[in-house]
C-alpha positions as CSV (number, residue, x, y, z in Angstrom):
1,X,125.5,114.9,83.5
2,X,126.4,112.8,86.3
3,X,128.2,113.6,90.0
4,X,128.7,117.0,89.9
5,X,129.3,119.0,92.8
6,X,127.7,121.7,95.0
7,X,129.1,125.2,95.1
8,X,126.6,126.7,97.8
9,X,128.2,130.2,97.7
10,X,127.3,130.6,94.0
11,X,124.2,128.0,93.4
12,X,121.0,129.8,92.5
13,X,118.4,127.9,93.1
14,X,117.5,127.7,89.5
15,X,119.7,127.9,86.8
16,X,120.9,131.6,86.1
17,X,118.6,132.8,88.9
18,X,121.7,135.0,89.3
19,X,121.6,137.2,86.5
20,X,118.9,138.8,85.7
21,X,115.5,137.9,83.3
22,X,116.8,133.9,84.0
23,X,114.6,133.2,86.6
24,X,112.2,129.6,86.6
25,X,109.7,131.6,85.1
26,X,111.3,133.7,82.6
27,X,113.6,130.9,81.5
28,X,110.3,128.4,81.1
29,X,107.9,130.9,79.1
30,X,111.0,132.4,77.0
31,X,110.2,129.9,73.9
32,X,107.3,131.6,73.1
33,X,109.2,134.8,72.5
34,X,111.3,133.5,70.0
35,X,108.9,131.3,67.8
36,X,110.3,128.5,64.7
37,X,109.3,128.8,61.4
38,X,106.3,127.2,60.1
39,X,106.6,123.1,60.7
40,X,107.4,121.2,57.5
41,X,105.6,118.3,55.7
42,X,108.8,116.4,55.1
43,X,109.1,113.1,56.4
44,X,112.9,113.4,57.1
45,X,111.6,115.0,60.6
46,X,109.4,112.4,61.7
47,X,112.5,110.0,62.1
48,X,113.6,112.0,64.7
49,X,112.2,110.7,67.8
50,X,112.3,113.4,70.6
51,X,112.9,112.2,74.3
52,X,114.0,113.6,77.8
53,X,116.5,112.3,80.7
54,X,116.1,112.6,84.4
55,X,119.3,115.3,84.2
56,X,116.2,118.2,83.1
57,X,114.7,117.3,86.6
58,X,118.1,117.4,88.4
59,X,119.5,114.3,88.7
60,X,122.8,113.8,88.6
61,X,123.2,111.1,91.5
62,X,121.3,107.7,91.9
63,X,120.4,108.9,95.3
64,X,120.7,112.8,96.5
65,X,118.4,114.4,99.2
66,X,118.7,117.9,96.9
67,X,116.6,115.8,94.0
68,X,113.0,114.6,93.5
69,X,111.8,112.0,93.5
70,X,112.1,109.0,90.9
71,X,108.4,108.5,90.6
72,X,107.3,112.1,90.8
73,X,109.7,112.9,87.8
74,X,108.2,110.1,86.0
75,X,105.2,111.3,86.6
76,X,106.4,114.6,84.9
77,X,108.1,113.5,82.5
78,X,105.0,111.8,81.1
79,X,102.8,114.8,82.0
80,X,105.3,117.2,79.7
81,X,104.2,115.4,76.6
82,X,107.1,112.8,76.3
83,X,107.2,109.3,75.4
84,X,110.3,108.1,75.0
85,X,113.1,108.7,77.9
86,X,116.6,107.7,79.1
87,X,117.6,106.4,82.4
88,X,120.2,108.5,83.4
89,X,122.3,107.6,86.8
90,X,121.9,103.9,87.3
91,X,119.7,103.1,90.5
92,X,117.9,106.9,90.5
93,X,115.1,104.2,88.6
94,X,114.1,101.0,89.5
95,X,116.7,98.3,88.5
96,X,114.2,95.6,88.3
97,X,113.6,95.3,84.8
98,X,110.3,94.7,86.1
99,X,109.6,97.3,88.2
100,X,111.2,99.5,85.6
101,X,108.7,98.0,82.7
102,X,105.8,98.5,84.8
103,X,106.4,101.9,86.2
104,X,107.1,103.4,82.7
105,X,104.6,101.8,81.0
106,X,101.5,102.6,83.3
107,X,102.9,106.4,82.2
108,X,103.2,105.5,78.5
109,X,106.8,105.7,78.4
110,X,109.2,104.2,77.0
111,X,112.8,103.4,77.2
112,X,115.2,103.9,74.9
113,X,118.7,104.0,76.5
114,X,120.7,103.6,79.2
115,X,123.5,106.0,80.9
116,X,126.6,104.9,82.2
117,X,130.5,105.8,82.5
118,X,134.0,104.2,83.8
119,X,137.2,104.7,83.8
120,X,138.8,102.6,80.5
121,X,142.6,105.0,80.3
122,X,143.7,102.5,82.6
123,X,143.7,99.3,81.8
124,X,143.4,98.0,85.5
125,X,139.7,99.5,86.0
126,X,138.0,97.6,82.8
127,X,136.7,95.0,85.2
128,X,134.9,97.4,87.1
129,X,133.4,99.7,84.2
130,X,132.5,96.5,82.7
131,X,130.7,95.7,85.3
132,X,128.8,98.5,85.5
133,X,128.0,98.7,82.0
134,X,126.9,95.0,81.9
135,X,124.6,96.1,84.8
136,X,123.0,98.5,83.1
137,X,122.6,97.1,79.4
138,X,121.1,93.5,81.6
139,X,118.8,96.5,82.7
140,X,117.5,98.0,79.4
141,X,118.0,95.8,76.9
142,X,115.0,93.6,78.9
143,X,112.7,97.0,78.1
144,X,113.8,97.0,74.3
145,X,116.5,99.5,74.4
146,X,119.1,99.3,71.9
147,X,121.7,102.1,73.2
148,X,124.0,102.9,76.3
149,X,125.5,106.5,76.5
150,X,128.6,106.3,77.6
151,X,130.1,109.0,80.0
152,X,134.1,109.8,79.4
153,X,135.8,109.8,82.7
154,X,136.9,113.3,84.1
155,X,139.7,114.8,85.3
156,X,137.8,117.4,87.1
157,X,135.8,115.5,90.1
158,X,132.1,116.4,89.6
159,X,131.3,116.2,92.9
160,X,134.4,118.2,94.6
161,X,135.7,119.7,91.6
162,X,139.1,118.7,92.5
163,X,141.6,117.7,89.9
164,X,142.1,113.9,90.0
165,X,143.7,112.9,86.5
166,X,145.8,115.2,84.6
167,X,144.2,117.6,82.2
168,X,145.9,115.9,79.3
169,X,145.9,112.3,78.3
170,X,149.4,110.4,77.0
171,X,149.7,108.7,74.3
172,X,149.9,105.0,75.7
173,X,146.4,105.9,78.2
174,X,144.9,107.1,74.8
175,X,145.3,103.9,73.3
176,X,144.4,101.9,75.9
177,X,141.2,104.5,76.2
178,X,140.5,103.7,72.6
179,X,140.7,99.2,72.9
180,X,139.2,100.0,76.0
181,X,135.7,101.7,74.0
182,X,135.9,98.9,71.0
183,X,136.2,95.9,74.0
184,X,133.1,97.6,75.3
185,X,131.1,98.5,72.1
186,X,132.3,94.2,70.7
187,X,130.5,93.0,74.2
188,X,127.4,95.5,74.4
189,X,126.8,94.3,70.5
190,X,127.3,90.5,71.1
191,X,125.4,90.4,74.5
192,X,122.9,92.9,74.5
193,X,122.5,93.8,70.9
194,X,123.2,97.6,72.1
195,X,125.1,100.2,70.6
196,X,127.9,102.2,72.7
197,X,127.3,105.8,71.7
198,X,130.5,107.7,73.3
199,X,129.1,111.0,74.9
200,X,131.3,114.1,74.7
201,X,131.6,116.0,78.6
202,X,133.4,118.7,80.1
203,X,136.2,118.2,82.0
204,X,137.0,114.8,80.3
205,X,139.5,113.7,77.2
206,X,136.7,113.3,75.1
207,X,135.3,117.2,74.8
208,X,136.7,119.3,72.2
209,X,135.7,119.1,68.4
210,X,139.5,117.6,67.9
211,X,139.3,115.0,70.8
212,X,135.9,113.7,69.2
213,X,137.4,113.5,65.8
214,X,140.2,111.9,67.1
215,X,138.1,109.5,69.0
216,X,135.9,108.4,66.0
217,X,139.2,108.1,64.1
218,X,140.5,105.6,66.9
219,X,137.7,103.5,67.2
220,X,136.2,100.9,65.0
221,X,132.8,102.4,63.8
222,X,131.1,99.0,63.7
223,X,131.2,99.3,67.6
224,X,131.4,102.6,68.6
225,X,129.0,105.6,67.6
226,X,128.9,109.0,68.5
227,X,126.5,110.4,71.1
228,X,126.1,114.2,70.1
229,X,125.5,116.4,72.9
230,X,124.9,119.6,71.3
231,X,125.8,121.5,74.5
232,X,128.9,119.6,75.8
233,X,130.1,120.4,71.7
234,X,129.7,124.0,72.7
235,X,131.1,123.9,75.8
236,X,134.2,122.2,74.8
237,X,134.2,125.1,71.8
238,X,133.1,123.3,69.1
239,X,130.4,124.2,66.4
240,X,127.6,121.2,66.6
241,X,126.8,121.7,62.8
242,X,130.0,120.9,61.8
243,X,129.9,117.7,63.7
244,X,126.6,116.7,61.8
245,X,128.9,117.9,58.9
246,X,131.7,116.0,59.3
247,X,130.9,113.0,61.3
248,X,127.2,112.6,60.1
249,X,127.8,108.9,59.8
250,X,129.0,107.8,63.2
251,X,126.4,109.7,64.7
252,X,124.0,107.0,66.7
253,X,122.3,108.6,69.3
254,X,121.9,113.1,70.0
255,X,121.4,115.0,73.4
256,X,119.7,118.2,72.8
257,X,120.8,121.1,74.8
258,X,122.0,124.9,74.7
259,X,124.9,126.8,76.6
260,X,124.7,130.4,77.3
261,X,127.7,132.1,75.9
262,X,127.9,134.7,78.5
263,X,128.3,132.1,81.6
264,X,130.6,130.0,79.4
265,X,132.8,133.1,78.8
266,X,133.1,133.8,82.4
267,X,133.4,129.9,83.4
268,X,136.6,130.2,80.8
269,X,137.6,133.8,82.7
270,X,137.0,132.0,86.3
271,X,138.5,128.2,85.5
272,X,134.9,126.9,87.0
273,X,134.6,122.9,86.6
274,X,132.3,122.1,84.3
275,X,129.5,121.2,87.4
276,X,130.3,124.9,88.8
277,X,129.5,126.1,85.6
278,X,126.3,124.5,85.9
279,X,126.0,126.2,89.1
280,X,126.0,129.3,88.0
281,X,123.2,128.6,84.7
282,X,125.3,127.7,82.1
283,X,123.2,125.2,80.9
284,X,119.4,127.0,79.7
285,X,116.5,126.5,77.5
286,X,116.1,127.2,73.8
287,X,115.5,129.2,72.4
288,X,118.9,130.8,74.8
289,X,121.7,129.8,74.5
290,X,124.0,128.0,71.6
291,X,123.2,126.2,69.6
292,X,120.5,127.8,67.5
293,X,118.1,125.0,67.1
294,X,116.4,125.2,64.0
295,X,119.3,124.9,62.1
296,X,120.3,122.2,64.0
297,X,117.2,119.9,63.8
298,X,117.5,120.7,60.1
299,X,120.8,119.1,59.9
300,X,119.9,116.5,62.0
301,X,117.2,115.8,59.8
302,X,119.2,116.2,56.8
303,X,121.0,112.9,58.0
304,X,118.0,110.7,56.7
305,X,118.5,108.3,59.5
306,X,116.2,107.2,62.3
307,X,117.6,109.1,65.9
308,X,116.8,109.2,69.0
309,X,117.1,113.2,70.5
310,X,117.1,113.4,73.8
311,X,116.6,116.7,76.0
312,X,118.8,116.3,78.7
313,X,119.2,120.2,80.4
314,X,122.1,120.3,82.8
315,X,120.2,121.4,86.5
316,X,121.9,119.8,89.4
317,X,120.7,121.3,91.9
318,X,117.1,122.5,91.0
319,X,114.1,124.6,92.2
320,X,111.3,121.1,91.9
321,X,109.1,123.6,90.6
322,X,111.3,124.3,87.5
323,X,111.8,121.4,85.5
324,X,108.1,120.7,84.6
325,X,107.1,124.4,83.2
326,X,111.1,124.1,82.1
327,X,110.3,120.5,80.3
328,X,106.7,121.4,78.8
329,X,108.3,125.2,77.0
330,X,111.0,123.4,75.5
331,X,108.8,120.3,73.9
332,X,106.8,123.4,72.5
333,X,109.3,125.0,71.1
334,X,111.4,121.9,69.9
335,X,107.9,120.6,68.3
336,X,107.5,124.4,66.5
337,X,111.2,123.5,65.1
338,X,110.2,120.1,63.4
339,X,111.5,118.1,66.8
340,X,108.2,116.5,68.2
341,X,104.9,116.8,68.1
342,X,103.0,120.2,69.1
């Protein structure tokens, strides 16, 4: 998620409206052709607490005349059976804690983390993605939430998809990258009593299995956890279960999401930016797509720890009559899978 451009010459108005059988309607009622086995007793599943993020409506920016609204999504959110939600682009919400606390509480909601990146290669721009991470944690820590995703910083810009790093990070920037994420993680722990769970992303230094290992290796795990976002691990070629397999531990916080292969293939073929990948429906509902979930909610169960699992579908820019049908087929199905409630 966050600032990704428009490619009008190939953006369907919903995702994978290009190919055919992916349209809003085909891609919403799909779960129920592809049902989970039968939902298991064992407590291990109920400690996983299923949420969504404003991304499955289409937000990507904290203001963008292509999205809806803040309230009417809200309003959505809660009407697709969801209770617990992330904030996503800081200032697409209320930043009054206030206003915030009010508005998600008259809906039953509740929130559980906030979103935010930064530049922290450099040493020069900490002040500023300090700032913005103190803005945000001042934000939700007042509602009771006890994580900030954090956002890697891309090469690729999402919004023009021009290069503006290089594609490859030295070793002195890397360093820096990694004191950069403990200096964070020490002050969102001391201040806020928050947890900085680093999110994997296209089109950033942190997106391949390797990069994240090397990542967890570089930082100190008493501050820094690993957000898992099942479909960025794809995307950047990795295998999700063997994340869960391999870095079970560091794992604080999970987005829950699927890549189709077939777009990702010709993203790779094309050299799309990640946000042109998204343009053209890379990002679609489970039961499509890769991961396969029920394995995946078993492992993630098979953790034995309390998580928070967040849907957050990749739909910048959106069809506003998707992402509710969209939202409410993929609780369903997540909930036939042991993720949720039915």
């Amino acid at each position: 998620m966050n600032t990704p451009m428009t490619d009008t010459a190939h953006t369907p108005s919903t995702p994978g409206a290009d190919r055919p059988g992916t349209t809003a309607e085909t891609t919403a009622a799909a779960p129920s052709a592809a049902p989970c086995k039968a939902r298991s007793a064992d407590p291990a599943y109920s400690r996983l607490a299923l949420g969504i993020a404003p991304d499955s409506w289409g937000v990507w920016f904290p203001q963008d005349d292509q999205q809806i609204g803040p309230m009417t999504t809200l309003d959505q959110m809660a009407e697709a059976g969801f209770e617990y939600l992330e904030t996503g682009p800081h200032g697409y919400f209320p930043t009054d804690p206030a206003v915030l606390a009010r508005e998600t509480a008259a809906r039953g909601l509740t929130v559980v983390a906030g979103t935010q990146g930064g530049p922290l290669h450099h040493r020069e721009d900490w002040p500023a993605t300090e700032k913005g991470i103190r803005d945000v944690a001042a934000l939700v820590s007042e509602l009771g939430a006890k994580h900030l995703v954090y956002l890697p910083t891309p090469y690729i810009d999402y919004k023009t998809s021009e290069q503006v790093e290089p594609r490859t990070i030295d070793e002195e920037d890397w360093a820096v990258y990694m004191e950069g994420l403990n200096h964070v993680g020490a002050l969102l722990r001391e201040d806020y009593g928050m947890t900085l769970q680093v999110h994997p992303h296209g089109d950033t230094y942190i997106e391949s299995a390797e990069q994240i290992a090397r990542a967890l290796a570089d930082t100190d795990p008493d501050l820094v956890s690993l957000c898992l976002d099942t479909g960025h691990v794809v995307y950047g070629g990795g295998d999700p279960l063997k994340i869960i397999r391999d870095h079970g531990e560091r794992i604080g916080f999970v987005h829950i999401k699927a890549m189709d292969p077939q777009v990702l293939a010709e993203t790779r073929r094309n050299g799309w930016s990640f946000a042109q990948a998204v343009a053209h429906g890379v990002s679609v509902t489970p039961p499509q797509g890769q991961p396969e979930m029920r394995a995946l909610i078993d492992a993630l169960a098979g953790l034995g720890k309390d998580l928070n699992v967040v849907v957050e579908q990749d739909l910048y820019p959106v069809d506003p009559a998707f992402p509710l049908p969209n939202a409410i087929a993929t609780r369903r199905y997540l909930a036939q899978c042991n993720l949720g409630t039915l």
